[in-house]
ZAFIFI-46520 format. One record per atom (N, C-alpha, C): x, y, z negated; residue in one letter. Coordinates in pm, whole numbers, padded with zeros to 5 digits, always signed. Layout:
! ZAFIFI-46520
XYZA ...
***
This chain:
! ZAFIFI-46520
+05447-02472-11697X +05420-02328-11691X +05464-02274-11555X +05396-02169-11489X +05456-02108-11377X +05592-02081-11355X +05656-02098-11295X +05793-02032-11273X +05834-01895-11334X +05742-01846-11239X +05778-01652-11255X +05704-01624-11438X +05612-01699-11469X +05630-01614-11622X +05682-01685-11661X +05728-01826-11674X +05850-01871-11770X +05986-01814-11765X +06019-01787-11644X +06115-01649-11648X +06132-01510-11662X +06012-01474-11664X +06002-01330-11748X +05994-01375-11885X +05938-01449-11950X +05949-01447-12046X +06085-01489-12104X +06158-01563-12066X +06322-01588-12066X +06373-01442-12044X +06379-01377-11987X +06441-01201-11970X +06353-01148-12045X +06260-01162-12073X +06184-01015-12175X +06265-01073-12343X +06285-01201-12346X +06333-01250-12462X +06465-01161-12503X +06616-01135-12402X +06674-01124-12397X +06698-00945-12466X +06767-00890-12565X +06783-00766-12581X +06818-00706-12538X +06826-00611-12435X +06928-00541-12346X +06845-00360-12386X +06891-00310-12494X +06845-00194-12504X +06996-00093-12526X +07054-00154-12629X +07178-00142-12635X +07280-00164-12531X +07325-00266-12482X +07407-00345-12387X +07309-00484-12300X +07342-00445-12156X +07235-00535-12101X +07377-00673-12067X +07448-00668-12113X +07542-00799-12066X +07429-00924-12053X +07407-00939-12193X +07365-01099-12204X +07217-01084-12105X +07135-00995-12062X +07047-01006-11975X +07108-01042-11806X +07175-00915-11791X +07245-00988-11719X +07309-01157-11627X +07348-01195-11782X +07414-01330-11789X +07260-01413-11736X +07211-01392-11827X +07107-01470-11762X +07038-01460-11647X +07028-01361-11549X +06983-01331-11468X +07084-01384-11323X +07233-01380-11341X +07305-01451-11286X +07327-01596-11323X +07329-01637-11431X +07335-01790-11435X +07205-01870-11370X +07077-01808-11370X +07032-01828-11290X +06976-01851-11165X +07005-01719-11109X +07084-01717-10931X +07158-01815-10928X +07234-01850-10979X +07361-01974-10944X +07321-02113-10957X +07212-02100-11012X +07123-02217-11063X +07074-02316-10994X +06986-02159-10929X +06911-02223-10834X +06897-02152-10664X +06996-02079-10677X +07001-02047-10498X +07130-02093-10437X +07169-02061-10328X +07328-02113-10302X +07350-01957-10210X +07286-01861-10261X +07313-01715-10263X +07486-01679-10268X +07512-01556-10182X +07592-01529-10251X +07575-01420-10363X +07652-01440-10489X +07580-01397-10550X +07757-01289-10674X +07739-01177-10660X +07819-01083-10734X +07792-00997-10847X +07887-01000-10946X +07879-00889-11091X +07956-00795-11065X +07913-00664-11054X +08087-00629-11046X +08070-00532-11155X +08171-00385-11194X +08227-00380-11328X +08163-00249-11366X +08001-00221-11325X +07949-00140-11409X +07966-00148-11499X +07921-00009-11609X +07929+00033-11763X +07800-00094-11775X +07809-00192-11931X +07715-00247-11989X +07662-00367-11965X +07784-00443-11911X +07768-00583-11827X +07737-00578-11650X +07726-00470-11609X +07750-00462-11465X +07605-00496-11379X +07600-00493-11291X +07507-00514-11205X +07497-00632-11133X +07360-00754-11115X +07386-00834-11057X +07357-00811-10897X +07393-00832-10777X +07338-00854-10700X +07385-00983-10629X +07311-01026-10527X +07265-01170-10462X +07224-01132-10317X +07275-01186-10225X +07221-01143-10110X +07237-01294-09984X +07146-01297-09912X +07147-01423-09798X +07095-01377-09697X +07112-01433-09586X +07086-01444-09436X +07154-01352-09369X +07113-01282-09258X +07219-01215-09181X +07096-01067-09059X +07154-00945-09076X +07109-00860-08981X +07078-00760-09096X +06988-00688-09044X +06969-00555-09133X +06896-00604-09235X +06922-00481-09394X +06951-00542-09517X +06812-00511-09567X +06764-00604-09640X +06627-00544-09751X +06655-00607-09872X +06634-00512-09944X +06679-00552-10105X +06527-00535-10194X +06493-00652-10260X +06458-00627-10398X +06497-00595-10535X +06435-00496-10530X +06560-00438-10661X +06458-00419-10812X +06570-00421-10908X +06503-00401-11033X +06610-00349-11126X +06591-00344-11246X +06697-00317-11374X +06689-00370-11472X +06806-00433-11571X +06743-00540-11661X +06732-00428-11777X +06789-00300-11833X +06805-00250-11903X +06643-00192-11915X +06666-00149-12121X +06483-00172-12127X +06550+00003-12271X +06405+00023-12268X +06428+00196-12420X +06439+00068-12523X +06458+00108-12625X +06488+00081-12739X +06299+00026-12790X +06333-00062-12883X +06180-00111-12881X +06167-00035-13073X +06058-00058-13022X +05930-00031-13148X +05968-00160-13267X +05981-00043-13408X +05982-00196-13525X +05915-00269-13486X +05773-00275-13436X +05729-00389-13444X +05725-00491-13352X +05855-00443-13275X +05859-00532-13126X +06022-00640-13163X +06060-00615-13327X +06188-00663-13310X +06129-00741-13458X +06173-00874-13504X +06152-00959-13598X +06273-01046-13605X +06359-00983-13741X +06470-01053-13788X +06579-01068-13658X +06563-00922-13589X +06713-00912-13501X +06641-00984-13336X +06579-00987-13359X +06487-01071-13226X +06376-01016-13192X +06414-00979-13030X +06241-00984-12950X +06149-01001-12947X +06039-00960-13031X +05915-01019-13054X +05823-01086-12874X +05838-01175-12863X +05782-01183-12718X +05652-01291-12725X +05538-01280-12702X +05386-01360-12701X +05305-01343-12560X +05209-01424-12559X +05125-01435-12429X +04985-01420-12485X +04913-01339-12464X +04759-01319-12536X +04705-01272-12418X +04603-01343-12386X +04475-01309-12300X +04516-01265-12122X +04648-01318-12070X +04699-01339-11997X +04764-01285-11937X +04827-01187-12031X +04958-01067-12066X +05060-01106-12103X +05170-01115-12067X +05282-01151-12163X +05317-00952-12237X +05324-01002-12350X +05360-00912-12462X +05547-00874-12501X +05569-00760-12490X +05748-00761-12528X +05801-00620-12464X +05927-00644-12540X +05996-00468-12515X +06069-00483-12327X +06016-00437-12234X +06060-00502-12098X +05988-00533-12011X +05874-00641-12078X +05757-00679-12046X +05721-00624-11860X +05680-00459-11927X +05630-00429-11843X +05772-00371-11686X +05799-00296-11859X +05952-00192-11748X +06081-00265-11763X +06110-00350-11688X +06043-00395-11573X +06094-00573-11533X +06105-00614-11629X +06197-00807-11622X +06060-00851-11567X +05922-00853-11618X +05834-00920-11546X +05843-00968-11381X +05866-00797-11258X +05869-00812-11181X +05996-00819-11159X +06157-00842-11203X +06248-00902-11201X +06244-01039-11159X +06197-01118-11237X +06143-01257-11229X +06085-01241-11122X +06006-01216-11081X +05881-01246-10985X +05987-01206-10843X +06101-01079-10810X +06169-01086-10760X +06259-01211-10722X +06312-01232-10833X +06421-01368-10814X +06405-01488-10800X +06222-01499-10819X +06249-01628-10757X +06140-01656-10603X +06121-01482-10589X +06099-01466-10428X +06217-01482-10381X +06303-01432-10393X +06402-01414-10314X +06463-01559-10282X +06469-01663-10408X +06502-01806-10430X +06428-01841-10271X +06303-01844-10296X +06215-01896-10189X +06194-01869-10024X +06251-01740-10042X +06231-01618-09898X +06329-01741-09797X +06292-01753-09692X +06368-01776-09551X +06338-01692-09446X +06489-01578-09454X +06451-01425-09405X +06512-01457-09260X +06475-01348-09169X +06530-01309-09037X +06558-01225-09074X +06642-01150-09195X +06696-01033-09202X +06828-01081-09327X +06924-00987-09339X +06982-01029-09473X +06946-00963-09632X +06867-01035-09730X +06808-01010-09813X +06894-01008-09914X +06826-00899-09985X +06945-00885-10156X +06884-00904-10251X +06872-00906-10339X +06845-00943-10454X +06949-00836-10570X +06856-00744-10625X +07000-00652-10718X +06888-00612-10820X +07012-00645-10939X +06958-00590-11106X +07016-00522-11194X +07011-00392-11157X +07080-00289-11207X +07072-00230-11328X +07191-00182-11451X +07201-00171-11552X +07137-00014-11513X +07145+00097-11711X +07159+00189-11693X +07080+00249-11599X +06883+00225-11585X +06861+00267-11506X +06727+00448-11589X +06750+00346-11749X +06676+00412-11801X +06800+00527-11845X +06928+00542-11832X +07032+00639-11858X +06998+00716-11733X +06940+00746-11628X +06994+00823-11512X +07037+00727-11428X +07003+00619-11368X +07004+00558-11293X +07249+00535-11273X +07303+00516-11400X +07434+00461-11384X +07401+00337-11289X +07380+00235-11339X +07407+00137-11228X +07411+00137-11056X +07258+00213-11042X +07260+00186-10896X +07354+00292-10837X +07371+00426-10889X +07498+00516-10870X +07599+00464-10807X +07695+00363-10984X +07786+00273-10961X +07796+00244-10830X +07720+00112-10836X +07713+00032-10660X +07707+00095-10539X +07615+00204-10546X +07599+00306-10399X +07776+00381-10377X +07847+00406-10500X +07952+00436-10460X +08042+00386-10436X +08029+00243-10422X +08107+00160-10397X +08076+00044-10250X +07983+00014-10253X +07893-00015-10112X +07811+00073-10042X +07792+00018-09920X +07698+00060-09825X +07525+00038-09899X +07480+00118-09860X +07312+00091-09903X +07236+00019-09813X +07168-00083-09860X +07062-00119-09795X +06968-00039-09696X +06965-00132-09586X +06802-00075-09484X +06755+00006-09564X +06717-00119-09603X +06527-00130-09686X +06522-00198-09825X +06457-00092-09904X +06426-00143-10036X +06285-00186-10066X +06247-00252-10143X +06117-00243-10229X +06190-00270-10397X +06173-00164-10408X +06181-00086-10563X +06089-00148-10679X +06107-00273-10762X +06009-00328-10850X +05968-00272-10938X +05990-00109-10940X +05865-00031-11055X +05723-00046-11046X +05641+00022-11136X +05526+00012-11110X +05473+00050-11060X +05363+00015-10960X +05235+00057-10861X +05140-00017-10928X +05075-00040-11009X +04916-00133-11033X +04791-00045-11114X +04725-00035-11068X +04598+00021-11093X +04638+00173-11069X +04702+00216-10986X +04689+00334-10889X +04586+00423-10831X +04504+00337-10744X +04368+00360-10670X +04288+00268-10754X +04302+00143-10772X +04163+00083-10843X +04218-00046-10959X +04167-00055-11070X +04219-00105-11168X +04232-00275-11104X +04349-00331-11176X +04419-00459-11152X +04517-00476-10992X +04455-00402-10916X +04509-00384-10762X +04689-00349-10769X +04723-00425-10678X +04907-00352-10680X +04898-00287-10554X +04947-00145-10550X +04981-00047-10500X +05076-00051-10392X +05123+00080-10298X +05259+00059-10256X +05306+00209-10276X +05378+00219-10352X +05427+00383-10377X +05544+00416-10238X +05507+00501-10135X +05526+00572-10024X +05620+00679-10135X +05605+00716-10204X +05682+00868-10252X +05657+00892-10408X +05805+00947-10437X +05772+00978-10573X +05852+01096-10630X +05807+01151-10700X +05878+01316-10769X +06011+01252-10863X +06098+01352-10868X +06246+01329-10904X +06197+01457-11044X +06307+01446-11131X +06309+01538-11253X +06461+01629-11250X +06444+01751-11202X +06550+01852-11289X +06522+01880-11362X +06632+01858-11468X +06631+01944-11588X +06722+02049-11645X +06687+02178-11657X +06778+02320-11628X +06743+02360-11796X +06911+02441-11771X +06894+02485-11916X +06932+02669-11840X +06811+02730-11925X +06836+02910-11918X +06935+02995-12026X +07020+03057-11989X +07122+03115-12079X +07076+03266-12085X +07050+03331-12184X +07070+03466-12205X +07154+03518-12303X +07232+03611-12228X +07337+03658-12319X +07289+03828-12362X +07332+03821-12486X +07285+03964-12564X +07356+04015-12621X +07353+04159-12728X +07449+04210-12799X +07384+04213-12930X +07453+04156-13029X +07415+04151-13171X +07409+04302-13252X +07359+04309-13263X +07356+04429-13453X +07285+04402-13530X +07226+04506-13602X +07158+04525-13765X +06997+04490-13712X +06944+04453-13752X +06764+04410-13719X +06710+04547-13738X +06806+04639-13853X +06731+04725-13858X +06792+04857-13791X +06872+04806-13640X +06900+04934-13598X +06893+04820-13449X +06758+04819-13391X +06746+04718-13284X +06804+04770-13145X +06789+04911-13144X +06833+04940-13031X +06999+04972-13010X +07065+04972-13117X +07194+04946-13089X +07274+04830-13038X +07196+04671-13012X +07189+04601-12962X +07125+04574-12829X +07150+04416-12766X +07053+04392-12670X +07027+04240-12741X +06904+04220-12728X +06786+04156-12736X +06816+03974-12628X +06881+03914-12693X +06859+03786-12607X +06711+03678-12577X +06652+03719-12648X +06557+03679-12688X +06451+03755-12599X +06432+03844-12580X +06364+03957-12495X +06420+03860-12335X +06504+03905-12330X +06576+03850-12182X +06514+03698-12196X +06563+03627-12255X +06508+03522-12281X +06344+03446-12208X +06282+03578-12256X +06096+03594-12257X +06138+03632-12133X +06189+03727-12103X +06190+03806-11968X +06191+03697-11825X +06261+03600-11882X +06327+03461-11774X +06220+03382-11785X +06133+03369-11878X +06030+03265-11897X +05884+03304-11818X +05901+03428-11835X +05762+03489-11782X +05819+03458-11555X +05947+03438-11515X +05977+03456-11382X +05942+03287-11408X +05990+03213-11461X +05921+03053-11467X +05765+03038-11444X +05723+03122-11527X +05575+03080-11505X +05500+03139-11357X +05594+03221-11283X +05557+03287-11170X +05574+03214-11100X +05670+03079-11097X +05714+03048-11005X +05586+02910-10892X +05614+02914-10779X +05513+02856-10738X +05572+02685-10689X +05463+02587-10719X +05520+02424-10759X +05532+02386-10601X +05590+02343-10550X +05668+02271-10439X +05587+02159-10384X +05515+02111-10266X +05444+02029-10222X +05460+01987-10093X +05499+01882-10056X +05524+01789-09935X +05440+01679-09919X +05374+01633-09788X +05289+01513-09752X +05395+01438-09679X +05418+01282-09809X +05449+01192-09717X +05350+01098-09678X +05406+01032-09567X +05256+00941-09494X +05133+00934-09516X +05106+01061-09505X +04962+01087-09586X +04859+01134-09740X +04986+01156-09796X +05026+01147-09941X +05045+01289-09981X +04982+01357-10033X +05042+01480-10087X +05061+01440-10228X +05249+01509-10237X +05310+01478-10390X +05374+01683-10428X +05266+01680-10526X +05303+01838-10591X +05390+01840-10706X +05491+01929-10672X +05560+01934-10835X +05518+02012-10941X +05612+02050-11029X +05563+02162-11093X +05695+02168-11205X +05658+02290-11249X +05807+02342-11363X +05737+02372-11476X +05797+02358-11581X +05756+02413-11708X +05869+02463-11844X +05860+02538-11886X +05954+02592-11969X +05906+02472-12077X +06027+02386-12166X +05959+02273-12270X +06064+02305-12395X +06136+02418-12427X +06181+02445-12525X +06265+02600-12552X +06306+02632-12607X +06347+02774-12649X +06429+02777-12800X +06505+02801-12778X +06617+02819-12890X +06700+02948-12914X +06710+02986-12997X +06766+03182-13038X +06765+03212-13173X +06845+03297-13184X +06871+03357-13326X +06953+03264-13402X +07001+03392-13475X +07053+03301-13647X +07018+03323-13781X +06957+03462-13760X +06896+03487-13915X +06822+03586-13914X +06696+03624-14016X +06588+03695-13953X +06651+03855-13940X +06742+03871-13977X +06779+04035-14039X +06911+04044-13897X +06894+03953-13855X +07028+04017-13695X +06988+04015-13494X +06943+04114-13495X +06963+04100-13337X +07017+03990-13258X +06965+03868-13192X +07021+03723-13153X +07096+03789-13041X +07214+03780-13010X +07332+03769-12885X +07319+03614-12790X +07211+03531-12812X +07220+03422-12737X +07069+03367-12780X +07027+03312-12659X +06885+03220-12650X +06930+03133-12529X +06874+03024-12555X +06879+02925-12471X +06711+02843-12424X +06687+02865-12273X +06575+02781-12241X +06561+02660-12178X +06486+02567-12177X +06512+02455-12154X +06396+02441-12070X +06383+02393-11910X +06278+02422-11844X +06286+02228-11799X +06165+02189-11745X +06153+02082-11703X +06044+02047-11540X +06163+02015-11448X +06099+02047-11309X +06095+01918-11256X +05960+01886-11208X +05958+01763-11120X +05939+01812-11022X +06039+01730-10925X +06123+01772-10800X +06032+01694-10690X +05973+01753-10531X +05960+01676-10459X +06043+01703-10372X +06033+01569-10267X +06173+01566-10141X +06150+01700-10102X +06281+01731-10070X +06333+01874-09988X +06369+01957-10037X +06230+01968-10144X +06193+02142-10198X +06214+02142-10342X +06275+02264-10417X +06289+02265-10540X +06243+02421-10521X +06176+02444-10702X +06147+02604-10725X +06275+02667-10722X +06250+02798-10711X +06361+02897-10677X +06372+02963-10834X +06425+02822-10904X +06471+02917-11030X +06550+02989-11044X +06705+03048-10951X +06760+03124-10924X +06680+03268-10969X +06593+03281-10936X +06553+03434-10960X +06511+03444-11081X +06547+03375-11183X +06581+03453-11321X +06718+03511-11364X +06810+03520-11221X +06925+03552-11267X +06877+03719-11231X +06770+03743-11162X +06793+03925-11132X +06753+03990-11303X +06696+03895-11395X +06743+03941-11475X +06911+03966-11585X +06941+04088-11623X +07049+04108-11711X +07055+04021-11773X +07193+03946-11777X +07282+03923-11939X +07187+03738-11880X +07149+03663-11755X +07070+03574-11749X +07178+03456-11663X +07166+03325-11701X +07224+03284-11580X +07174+03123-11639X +07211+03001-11530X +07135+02868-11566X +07189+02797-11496X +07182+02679-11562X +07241+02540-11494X +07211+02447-11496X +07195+02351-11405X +07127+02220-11382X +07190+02128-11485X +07126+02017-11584X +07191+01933-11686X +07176+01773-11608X +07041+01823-11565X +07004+01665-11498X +06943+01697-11375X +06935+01596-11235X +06898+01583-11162X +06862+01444-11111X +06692+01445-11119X +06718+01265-11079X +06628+01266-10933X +06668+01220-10832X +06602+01247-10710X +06432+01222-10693X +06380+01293-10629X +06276+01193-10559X +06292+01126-10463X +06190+01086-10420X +06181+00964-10309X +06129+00968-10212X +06126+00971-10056X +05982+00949-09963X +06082+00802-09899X +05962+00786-09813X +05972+00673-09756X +05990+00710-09610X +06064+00685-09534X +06137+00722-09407X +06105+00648-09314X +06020+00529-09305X +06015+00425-09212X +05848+00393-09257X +05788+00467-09172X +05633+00442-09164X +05598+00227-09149X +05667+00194-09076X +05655+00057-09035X +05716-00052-09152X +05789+00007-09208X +05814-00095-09337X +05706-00052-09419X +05689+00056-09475X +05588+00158-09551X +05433+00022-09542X +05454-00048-09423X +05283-00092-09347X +05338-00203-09408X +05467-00290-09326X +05495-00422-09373X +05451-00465-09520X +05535-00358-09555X +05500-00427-09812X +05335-00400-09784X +05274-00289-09729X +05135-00289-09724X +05044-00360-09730X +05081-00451-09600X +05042-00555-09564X +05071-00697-09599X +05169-00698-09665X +05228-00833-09797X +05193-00791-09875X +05162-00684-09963X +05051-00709-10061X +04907-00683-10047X +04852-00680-09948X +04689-00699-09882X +04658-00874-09924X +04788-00934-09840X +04764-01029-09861X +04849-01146-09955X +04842-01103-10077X +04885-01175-10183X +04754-01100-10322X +04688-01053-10284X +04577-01015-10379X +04394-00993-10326X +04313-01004-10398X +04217-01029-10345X +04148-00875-10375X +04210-00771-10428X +04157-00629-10425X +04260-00595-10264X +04179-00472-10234X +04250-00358-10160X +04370-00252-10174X +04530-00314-10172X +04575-00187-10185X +04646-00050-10122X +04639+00021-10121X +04684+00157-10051X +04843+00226-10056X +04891+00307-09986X +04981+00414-10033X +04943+00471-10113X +05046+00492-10196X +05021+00570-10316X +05164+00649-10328X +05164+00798-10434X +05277+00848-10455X +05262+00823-10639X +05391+00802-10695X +05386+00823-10844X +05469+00977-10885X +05435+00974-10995X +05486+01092-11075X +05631+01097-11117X +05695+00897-11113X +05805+00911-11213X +05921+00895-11164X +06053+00933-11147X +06133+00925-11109X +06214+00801-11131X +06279+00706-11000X +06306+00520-11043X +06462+00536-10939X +06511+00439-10931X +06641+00383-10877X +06627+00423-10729X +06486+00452-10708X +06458+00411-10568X +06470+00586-10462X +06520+00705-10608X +06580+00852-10538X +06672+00819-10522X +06780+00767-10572X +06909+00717-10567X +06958+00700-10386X +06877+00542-10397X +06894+00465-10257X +06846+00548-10126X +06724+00660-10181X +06663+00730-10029X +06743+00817-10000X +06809+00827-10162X +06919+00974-10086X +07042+00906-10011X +07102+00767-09981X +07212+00722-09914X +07136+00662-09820X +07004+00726-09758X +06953+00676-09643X +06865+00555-09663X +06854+00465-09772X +06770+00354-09757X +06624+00408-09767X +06532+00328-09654X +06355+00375-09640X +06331+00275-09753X +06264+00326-09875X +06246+00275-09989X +06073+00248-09974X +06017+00207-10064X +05859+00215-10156X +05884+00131-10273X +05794+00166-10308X +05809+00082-10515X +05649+00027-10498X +05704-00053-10530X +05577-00146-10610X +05585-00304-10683X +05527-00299-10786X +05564-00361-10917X +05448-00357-11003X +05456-00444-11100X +05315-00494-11186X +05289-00407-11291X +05413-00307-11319X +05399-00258-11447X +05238-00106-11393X +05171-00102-11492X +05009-00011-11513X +05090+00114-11523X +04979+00232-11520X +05035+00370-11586X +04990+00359-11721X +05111+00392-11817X +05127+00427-11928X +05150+00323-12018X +05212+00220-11916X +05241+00095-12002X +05338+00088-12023X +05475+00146-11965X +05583+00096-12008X +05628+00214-12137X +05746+00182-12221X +05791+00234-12315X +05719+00245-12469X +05579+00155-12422X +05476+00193-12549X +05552+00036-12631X +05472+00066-12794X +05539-00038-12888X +05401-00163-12846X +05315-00162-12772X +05241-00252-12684X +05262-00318-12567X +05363-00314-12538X +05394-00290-12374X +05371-00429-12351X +05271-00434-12263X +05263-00550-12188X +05220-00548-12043X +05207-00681-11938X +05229-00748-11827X +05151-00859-11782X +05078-00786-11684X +04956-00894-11666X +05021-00989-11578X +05010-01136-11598X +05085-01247-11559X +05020-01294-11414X +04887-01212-11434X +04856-01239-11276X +04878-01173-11163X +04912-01014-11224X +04980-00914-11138X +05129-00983-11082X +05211-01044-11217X +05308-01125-11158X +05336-01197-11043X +05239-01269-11046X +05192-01400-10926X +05169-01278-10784X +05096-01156-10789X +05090-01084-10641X +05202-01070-10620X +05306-00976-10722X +05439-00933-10688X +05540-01039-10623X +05486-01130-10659X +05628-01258-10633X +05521-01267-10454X +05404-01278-10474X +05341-01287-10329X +05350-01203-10221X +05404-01122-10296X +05434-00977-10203X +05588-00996-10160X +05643-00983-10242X +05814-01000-10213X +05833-01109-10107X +05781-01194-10159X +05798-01322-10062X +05757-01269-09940X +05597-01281-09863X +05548-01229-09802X +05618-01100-09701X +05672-00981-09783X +05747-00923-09673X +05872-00943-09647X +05957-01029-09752X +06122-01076-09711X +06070-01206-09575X +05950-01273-09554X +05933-01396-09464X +05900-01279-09354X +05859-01160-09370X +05823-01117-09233X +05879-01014-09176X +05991-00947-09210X +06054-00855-09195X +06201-00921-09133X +06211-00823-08988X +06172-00720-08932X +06042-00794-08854X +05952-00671-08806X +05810-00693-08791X +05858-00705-08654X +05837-00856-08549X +05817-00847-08448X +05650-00794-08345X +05703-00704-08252X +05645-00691-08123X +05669-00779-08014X +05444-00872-08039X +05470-00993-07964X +05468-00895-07792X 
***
């Protein structure tokens, strides 16, 4: 069997929804296996993070996460991974997001003989808010250069792998209105949280979505109010509503939700923030470009995605990132999730391909 899917399928086997230790384990016992890498765990939440790194000069990392959502009954049989190969997909909870191109990473990296010093890192906790790569960034220096093993495939044209140049980050804000309670049936002896409430929602929908071109790329955000909570019983004036807005963030620019505070009794706070991404280095941006031109027999392009990956993390401590990886849109997290095994074979052609050619000499 191929290398790279006999080892995805070895990690997609592995449960890591709960606790990624034993993925982990395997992901380092294998580095040790078969590279003479140096190769470190250190003491993230959930079995820790592997990374692996060789050669010497400025850093490029392939990166991934072994941690996977929680799978679908019908992806678990008697405490175990349901994992199969049909029609030249491997099938499983991971599959897609993201052990496939894990594998296809690690045993590029096995193979790579770099003029640069190459890493190799598999970070827990990425589907929590990115804990792992956090962890490590606060504890090391960041890499150059990343290529981010999320997904780019069928982007611009179906089966093709992509190179994602940029991608939108997610705030998520919660709206507070504070009010004065009384009798329902004496409304104006009160104030109305709920009113204020509406009052803050209607300055949301005013607000205008945030848009930046990287390398050619226009990535638009946008905000949306995605929940509303108030009252306690139909007969009392509510003293409190709470809104729950959901903003995908591009580099730089965020909406000016602040101006729901010029309303009374209003005020809000960020719960989550997960970065976006651009890509800072037009010439690496070309390099993965051009390692995956040539590890596939379609055409592929810059591309920006929608979803927020490990790879806001690293751009915000300076590393020039892009993502690209086998997983499709709308494949990962489904109780289907699968991984085309031939997309595999580009990714590992790609990795390879730009760890052998990076940094790009000027003959």
């Amino acid at each position: 069997m191929n290398e790279v899917h006999a080892l995805a399928r070895r990690l997609v086997e592995v449960p890591s929804h709960e606790d990624e230790a034993a993925a982990g384990d395997e992901i380092e016992d294998w580095l040790r296996e078969h590279t003479d890498a140096d190769i470190t765990r250190d003491d993230a939440p959930s079995g820790g993070n592997v990374i692996a790194r060789k050669g010497s000069g400025e850093s490029v990392a392939l990166v991934g996460h072994h941690d996977v959502v929680p799978p679908a009954d019908s992806q678990v049989e008697d405490g175990e991974y349901v994992v199969y190969e049909e029609d030249g997909r491997l099938y499983g909870r991971g599959a897609a997001d993201m052990k496939g191109a894990v594998a296809a990473a690690m045993v590029a990296f096995r193979d790579a003989d770099p003029d640069c010093e190459l890493l190799f890192c598999s970070f827990v906790g990425e589907e929590q808010g990115g804990i792992g790569v956090r962890h490590y960034l606060e504890r090391r220096d960041a890499p150059d250069y990343a290529v981010v093993a999320e997904g780019s495939t069928s982007y611009t044209t179906d089966g093709v792998t992509d190179v994602v140049v940029a991608h939108k980050g997610r705030r998520g804000s919660t709206i507070y209105a504070q009010g004065v309670a009384a009798h329902a049936s004496e409304p104006d002896s009160g104030s109305n949280a709920i009113y204020r409430a509406s009052d803050a929602v209607d300055v949301v929908r005013e607000l205008d979505f945030p848009a930046v071109d990287v390398l050619g790329e226009r990535v638009q955000g946008s905000v949306a109010v995605t929940g509303i909570d108030g009252g306690s019983a139909w007969n009392v004036i509510p003293d409190s509503c709470e809104v729950t807005v959901d903003e995908r963030t591009v580099p730089g620019e965020r909406a000016d939700l602040d101006r729901v505070t010029s309303i009374p009794g209003v005020s809000w706070s960020v719960d989550q923030d997960l970065p976006p991404m651009k890509c800072t280095s037009e010439a690496f941006a070309d390099a993965v470009l051009d390692a995956a031109d040539a590890a596939q027999s379609g055409t592929p392009a810059h591309v920006s995605k929608p979803h927020a990956t490990d790879a806001g993390w690293l751009a915000d401590e300076g590393t020039a990132c892009v993502v690209c990886g086998a997983s499709e849109p709308g494949e990962a997290h489904t109780k289907t999730e699968s991984v085309s095994l031939g997309t595999l074979d580009v990714c590992y052609e790609t990795y390879l391909g730009l760890a052998n050619a990076w940094p790009v000499r000027e003959d």
